[in-house]
C-alpha positions as CSV (number, residue, x, y, z in Angstrom):
1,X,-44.9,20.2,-12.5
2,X,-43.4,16.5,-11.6
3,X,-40.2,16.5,-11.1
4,X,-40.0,12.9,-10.8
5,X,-38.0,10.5,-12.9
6,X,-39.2,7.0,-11.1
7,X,-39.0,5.6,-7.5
8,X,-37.8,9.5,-5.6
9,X,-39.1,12.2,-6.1
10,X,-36.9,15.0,-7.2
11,X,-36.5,18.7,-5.7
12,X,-37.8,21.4,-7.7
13,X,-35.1,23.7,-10.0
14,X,-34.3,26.7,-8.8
15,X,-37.3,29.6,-9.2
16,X,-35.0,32.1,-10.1
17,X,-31.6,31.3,-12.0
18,X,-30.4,34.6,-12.5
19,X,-31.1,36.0,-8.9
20,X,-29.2,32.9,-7.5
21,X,-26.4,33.3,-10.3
22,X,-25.1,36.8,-8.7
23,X,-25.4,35.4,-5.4
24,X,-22.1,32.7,-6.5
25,X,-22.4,29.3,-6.6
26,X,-23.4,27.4,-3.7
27,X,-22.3,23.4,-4.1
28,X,-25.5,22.6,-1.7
29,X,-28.1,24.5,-3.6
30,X,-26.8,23.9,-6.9
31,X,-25.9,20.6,-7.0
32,X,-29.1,19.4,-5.2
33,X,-31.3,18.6,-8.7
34,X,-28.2,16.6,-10.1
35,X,-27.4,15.2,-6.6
36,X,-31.2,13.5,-6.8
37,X,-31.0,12.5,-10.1
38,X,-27.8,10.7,-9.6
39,X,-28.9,9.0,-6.4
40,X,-31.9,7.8,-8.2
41,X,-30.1,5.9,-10.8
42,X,-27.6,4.5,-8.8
43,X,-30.3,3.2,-6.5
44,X,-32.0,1.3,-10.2
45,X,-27.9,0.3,-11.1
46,X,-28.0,-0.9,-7.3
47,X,-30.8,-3.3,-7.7
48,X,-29.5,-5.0,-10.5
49,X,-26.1,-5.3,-9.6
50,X,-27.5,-6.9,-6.4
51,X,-29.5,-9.4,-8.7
52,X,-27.1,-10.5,-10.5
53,X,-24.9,-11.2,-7.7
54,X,-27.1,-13.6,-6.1
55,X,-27.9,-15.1,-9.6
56,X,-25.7,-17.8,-9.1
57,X,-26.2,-19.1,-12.6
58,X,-24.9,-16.1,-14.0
59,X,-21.3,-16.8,-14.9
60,X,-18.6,-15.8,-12.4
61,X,-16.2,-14.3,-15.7
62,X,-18.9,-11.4,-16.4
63,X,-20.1,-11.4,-12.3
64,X,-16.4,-10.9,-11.9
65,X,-17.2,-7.4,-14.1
66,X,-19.9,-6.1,-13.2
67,X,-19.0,-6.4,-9.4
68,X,-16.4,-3.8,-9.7
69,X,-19.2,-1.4,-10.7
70,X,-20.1,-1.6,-7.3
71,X,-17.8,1.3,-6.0
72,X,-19.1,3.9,-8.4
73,X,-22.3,3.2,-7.7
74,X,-21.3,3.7,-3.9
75,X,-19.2,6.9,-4.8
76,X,-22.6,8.0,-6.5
77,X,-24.8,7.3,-3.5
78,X,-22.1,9.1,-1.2
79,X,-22.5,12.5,-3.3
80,X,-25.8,12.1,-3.3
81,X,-26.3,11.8,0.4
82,X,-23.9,14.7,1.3
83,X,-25.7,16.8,-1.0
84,X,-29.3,16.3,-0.2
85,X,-28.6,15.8,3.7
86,X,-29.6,19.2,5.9
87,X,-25.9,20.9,6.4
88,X,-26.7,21.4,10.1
89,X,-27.3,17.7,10.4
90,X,-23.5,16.8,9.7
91,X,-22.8,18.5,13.2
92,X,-24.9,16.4,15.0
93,X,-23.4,13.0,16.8
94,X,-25.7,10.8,14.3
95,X,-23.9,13.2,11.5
96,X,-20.5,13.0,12.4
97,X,-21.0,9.0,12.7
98,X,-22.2,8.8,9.8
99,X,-19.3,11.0,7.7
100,X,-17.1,9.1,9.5
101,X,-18.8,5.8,7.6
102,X,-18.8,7.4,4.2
103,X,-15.4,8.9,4.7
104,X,-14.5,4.9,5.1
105,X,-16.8,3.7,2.4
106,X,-15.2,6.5,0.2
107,X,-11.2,4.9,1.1
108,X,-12.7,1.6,0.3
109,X,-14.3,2.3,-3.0
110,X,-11.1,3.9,-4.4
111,X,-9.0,1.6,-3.4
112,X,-11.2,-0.8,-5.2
113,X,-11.4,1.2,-8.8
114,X,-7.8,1.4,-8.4
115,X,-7.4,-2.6,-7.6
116,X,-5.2,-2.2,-4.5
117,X,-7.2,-4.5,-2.8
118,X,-5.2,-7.3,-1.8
119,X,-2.4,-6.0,-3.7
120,X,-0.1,-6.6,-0.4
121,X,-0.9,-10.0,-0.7
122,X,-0.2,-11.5,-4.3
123,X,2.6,-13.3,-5.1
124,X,3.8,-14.5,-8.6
125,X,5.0,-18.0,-9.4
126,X,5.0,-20.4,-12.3
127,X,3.1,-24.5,-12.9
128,X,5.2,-26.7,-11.9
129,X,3.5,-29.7,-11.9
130,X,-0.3,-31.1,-13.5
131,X,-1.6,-34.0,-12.5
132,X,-5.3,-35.2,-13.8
133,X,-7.2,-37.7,-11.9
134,X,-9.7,-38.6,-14.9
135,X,-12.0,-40.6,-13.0
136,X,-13.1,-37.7,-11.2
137,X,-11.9,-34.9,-13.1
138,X,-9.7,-33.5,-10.7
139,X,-6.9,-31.1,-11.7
140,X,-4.2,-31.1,-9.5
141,X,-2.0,-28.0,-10.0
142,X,1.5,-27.3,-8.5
143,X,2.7,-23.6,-8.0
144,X,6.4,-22.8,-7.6
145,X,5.8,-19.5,-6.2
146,X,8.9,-16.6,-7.3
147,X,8.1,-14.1,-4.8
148,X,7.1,-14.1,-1.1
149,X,4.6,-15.5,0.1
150,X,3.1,-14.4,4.0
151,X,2.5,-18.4,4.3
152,X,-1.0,-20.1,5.0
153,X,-2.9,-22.5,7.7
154,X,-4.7,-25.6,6.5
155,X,-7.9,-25.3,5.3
156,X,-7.1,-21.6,3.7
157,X,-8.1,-20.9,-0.1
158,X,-6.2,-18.1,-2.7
159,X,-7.6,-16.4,-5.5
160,X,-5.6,-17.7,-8.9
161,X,-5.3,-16.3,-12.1
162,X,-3.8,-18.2,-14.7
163,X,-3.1,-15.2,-17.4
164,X,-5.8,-16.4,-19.1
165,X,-8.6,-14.5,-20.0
166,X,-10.8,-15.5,-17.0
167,X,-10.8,-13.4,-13.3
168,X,-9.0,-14.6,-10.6
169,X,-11.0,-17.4,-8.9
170,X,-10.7,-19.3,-5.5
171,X,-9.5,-22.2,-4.9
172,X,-8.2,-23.6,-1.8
173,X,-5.3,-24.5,-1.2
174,X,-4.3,-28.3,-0.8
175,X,-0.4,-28.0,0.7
176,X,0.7,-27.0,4.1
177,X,3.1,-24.3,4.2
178,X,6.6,-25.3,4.8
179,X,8.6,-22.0,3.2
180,X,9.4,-24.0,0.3
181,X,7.8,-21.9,-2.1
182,X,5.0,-24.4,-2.9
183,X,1.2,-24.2,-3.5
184,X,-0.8,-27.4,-4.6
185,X,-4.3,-26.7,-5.9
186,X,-7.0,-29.4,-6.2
187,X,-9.3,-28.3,-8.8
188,X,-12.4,-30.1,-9.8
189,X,-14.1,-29.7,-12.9
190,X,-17.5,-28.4,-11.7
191,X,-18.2,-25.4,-14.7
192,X,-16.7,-24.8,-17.6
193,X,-14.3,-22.7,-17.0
194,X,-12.6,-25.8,-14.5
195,X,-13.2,-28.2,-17.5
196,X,-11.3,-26.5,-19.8
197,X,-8.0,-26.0,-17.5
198,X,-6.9,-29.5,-18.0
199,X,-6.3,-29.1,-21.6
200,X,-5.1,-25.0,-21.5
201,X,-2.4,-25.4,-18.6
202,X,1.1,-26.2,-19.5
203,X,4.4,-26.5,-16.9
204,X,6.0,-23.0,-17.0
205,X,3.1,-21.1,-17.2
206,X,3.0,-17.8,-15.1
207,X,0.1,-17.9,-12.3
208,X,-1.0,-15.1,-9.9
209,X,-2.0,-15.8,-6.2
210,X,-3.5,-13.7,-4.0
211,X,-4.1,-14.5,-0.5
212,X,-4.5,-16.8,1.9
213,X,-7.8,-16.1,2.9
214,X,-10.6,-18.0,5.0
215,X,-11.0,-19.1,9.2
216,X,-11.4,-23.1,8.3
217,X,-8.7,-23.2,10.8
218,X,-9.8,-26.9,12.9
219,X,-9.6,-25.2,16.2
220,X,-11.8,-26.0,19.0
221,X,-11.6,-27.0,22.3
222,X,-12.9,-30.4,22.0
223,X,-10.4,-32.6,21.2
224,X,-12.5,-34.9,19.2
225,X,-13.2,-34.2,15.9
226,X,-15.2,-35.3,12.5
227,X,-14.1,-34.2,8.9
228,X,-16.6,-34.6,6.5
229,X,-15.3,-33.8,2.7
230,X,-17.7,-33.7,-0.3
231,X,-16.7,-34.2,-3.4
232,X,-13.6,-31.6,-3.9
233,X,-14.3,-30.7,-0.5
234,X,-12.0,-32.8,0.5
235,X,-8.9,-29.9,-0.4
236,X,-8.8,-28.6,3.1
237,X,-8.2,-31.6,4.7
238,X,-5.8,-33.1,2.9
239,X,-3.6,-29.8,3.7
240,X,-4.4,-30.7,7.2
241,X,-3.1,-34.1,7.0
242,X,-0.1,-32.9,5.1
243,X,0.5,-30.3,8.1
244,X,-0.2,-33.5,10.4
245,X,2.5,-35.9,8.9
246,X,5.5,-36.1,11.0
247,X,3.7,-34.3,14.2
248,X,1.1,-37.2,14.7
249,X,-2.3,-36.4,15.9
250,X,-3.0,-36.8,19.5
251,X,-6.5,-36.6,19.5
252,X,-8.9,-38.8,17.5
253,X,-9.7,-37.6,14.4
254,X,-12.4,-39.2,11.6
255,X,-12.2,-38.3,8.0
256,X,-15.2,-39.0,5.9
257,X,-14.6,-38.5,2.0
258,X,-18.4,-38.8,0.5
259,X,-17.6,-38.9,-3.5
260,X,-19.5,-40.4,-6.3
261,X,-16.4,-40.9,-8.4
262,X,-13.5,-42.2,-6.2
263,X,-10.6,-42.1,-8.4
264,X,-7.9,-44.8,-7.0
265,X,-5.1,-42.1,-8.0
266,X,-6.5,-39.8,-5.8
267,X,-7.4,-41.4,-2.6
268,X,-4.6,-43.6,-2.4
269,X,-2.3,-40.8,-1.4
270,X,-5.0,-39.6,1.2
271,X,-5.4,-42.7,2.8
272,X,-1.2,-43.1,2.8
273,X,-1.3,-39.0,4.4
274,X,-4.4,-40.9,7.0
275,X,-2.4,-43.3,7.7
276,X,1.0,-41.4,8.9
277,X,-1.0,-39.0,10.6
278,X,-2.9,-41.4,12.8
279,X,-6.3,-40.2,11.6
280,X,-9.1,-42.4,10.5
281,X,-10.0,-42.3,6.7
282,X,-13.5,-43.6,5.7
283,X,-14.6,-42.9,2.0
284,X,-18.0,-43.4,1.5
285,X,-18.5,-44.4,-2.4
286,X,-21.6,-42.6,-4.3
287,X,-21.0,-44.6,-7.1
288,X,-22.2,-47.8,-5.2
289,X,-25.1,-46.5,-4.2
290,X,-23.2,-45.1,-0.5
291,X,-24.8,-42.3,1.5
292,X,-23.0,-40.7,4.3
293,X,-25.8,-40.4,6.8
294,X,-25.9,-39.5,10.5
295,X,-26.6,-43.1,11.3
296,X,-24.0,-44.4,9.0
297,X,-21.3,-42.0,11.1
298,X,-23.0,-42.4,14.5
299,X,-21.9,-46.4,13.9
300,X,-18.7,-45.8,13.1
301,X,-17.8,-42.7,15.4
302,X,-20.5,-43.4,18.6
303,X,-19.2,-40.4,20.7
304,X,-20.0,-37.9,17.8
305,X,-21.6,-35.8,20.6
306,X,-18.5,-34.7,22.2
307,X,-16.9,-34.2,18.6
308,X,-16.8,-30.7,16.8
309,X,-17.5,-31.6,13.3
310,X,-16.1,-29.6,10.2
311,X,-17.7,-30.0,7.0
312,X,-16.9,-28.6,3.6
313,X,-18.5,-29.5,0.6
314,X,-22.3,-28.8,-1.2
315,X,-23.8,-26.8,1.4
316,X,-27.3,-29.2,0.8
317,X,-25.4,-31.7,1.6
318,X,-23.6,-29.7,4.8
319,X,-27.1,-28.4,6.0
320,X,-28.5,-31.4,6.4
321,X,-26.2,-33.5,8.1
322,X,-25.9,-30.1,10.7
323,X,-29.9,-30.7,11.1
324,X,-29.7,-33.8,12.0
325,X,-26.9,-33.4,14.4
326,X,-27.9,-30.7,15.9
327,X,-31.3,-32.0,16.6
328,X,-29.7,-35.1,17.8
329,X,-27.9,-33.4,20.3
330,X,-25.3,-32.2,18.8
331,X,-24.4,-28.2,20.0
332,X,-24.4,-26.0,17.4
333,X,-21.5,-24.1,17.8
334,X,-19.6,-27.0,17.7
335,X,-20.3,-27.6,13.7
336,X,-18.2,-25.8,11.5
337,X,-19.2,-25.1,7.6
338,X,-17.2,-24.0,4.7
339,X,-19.7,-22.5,2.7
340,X,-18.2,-23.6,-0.6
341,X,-19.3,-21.0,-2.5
342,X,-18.6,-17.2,-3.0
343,X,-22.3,-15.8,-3.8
């Protein structure tokens, strides 16, 4: 008889039920059918839970869902594994590695279904400020922040919830830190979810922040650097300008703001935050046909060689000027990518 459902094979029932009965139950021989059958479907619930993750059309509201599935399915996996695996195998070094990974995995997946991850690191504010820049439909959000708050580095993002009936979603964050309670968010309208928060936000309206998260930090060894902001990319560096003002900037610093829609608004106070920090602001404007290009930055910045360059904005955009640098000489390790996207 088959005793397969699909992709793995199952292990045949036991022969003789009521022989085995008076012997007591045994969880290893008993459990092994169910064990097998369990692993096989959380191996199909794997697959697609992997697919839709990297299906970045499908929207991040149901993703958001569907990702916390991801521990049970690991739980299942785990109990199938310790049942089906030989007992004298767990005594072994490879089998004592390898329960203490799914003893770890096993802390992490309940911690997850119970959503204490990151719990140490929300805090709970209200809005206290909305400003919309309309020529480029960005949403600039102020947080008043009620309890406390670990603090953040430039370039750092947060996961926000509104109290709305979308997830939590990231956003970096565009203030330095100076224990003042306050968060600015620069939020572009890019999906539809960021469309509609300029018409569904109001002043006083409770907000949930968890973080800060992220290593866009700006530290190298170099000296020199190149900022290179795309679009709403732009976010981390004004929080490092704003961390800048006052200190100065000793080294010499380039910021390139690529845009297609460079609202007047909002690059005013950039260039005013440039300007105090003793950083050079170049905005390259898509809407006039501009293209920031290696040769357009190589004329303006000549030693771009001895730079490190940090980048953050459309990774198409970002992986092709790091071509082009790097196979102009420019060392790898010395260009640093915000990948701009969470799957």
């Amino acid at each position: 008889m088959d005793h397969g459902v699909g992709l793995v094979a199952l292990p045949p029932k036991p022969a003789h039920p009521q022989e085995d009965a008076a012997l007591g139950f045994d969880l290893f021989r008993d459990l092994k059918h169910p064990a097998a059958e369990v692993g096989e479907w959380a191996l199909y619930a794997l697959v697609v839970l992997v697919a839709i993750a990297l299906w970045k059309r499908f929207p991040y509201k149901y993703f958001f869902w569907t990702h916390r599935l991801m521990p049970l399915v690991y739980l299942a996996l785990v109990f199938h594994a310790f049942i089906l695996i030989d007992k004298s195998y767990w005594t072994k070094p490879l089998g004592l590695v390898l329960a203490c990974l799914l003893i770890a995995g096993t802390v992490a997946a309940v911690t997850a279904l119970f959503r204490r991850i990151g719990s140490s690191r929300k805090a709970s504010g209200t809005i206290a400020t909305l400003s919309l820049y309309d020529d480029n439909q960005m949403l600039e959000v102020g947080v008043r922040l009620e309890t406390a708050w670990r603090g953040h580095e430039a370039g750092q993002f947060a996961f926000v919830d509104f109290d709305d009936a979308e997830a939590a979603h990231p956003f970096t964050i565009s203030s330095s830190w100076q224990n003042d309670g306050l968060l600015m968010f620069s939020i572009k309208g890019l999906g539809d979810y960021t469309r509609s928060l300029a018409g569904s936000l109001h002043v006083g309206q409770g907000v949930v922040v968890e973080g800060p998260y992220g290593r866009f930090n700006f530290e190298d060894d170099s000296g020199r650097q190149i900022w290179i902001g795309g679009g709403v990319g732009v976010t981390p560096f004004i929080a490092r300008l704003k961390q800048l003002v006052g200190g100065g900037q000793s080294n010499p610093v380039d910021l390139f703001y690529a845009t297609d829609t460079p609202d007047p608004g909002f690059v005013a106070p950039i260039a005013q935050l440039a300007r105090q920090s003793g950083i050079a602001f170049h905005v390259v404007d898509g809407s006039q046909g501009d293209r920031l290009t290696l040769e357009k930055l190589a004329a303006l910045v000549p030693e771009w060689k001895q730079a490190d360059v940090w980048f953050c904005g459309p990774s198409g955009f970002g992986d092709a000027m790091r071509r082009a640098m790097v196979a102009q000489g420019l060392p790898a390790s010395r260009f640093h990518q915000e990948l701009f996207e969470m799957r």
